[in-house]
C-alpha positions in Angstrom: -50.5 -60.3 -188.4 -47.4 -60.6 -185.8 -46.4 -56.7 -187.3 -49.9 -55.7 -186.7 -49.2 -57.2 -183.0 -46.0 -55.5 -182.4 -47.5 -52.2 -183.0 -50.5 -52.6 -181.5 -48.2 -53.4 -178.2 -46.0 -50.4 -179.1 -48.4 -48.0 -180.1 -51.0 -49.1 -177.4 -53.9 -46.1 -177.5 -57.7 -46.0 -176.1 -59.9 -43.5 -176.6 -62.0 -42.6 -173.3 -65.7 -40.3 -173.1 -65.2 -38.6 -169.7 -68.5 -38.7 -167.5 -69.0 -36.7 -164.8 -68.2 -33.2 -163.1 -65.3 -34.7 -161.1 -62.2 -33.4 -163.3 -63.2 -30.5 -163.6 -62.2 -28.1 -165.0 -59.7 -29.9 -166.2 -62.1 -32.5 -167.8 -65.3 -31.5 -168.7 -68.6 -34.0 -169.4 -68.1 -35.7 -173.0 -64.4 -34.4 -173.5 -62.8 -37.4 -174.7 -58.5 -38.6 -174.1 -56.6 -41.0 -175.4 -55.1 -43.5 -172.9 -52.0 -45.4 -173.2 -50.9 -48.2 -171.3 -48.7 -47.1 -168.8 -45.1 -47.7 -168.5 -44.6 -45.8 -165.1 -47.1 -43.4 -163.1 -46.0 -40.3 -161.0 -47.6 -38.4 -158.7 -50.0 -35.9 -160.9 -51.2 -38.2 -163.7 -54.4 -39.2 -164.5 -55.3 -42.1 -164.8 -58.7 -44.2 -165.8 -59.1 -47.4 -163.6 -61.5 -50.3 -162.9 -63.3 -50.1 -159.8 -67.1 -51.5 -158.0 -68.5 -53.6 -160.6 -65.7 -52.7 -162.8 -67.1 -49.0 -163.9 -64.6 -46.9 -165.0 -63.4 -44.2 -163.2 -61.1 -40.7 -164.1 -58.7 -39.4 -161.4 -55.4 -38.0 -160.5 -52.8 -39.9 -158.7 -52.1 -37.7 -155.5 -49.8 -40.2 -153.8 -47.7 -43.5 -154.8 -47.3 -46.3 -151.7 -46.2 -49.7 -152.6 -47.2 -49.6 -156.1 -51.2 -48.3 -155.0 -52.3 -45.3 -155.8 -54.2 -42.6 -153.8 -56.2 -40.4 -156.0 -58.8 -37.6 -156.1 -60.5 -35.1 -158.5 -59.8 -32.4 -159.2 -63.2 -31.3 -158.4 -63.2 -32.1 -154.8 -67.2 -31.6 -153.7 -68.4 -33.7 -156.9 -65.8 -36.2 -156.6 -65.9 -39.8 -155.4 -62.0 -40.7 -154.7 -59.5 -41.9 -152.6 -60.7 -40.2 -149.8 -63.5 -42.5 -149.8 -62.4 -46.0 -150.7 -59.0 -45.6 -150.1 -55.8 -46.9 -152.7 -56.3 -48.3 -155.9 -54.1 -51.1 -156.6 -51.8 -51.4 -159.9 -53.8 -54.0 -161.3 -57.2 -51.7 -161.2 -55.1 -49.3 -163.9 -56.7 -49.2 -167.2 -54.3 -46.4 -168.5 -52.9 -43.6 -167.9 -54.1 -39.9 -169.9 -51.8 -39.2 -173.1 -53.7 -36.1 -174.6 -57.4 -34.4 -174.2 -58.8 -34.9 -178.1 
């Protein structure tokens, strides 16, 4: 079991159903990514966090300040983002994308 742990932690993977039209076209309704748990995020990655309620939400990290992130979609008129309720804070990240499956 404490192997099974280890890699779990190491290997830490999520698979994700995207909703919505506000990646697009770089994520399209039902496309589906695997997350990992981020070590570090830059400007440009996308990222799935908790937010109202705790829904999740898909967006791309246009700005880093004191460890929040600003982020929008890359669909700007079908997106609610950043612009709207402002930074997200570290501790709203659920992960980060890895790869589109």
């Amino acid at each position: 079991m404490g192997i099974l742990r280890i890699l779990y932690t190491l290997i830490w993977i999520k698979v994700y159903t995207v909703s919505g039209s506000s990646m697009e076209p770089t994520l399209k309704e039902g496309d589906l990514i695997l997350l990992r748990k981020p070590k570090e995020i830059q400007t440009g990655d996308v990222i799935v966090f908790k937010h109202q309620n705790n829904d999740l939400y898909i967006k791309r990290v246009s700005k880093i300040e004191n460890n929040e992130y600003y982020v929008l979609g890359d669909n700007p008129t079908k997106s609610t983002d950043s612009r709207k309720f402002g930074f997200i804070k570290s501790s709203k990240v659920v992960g980060r994308m890895w790869r589109k499956i």
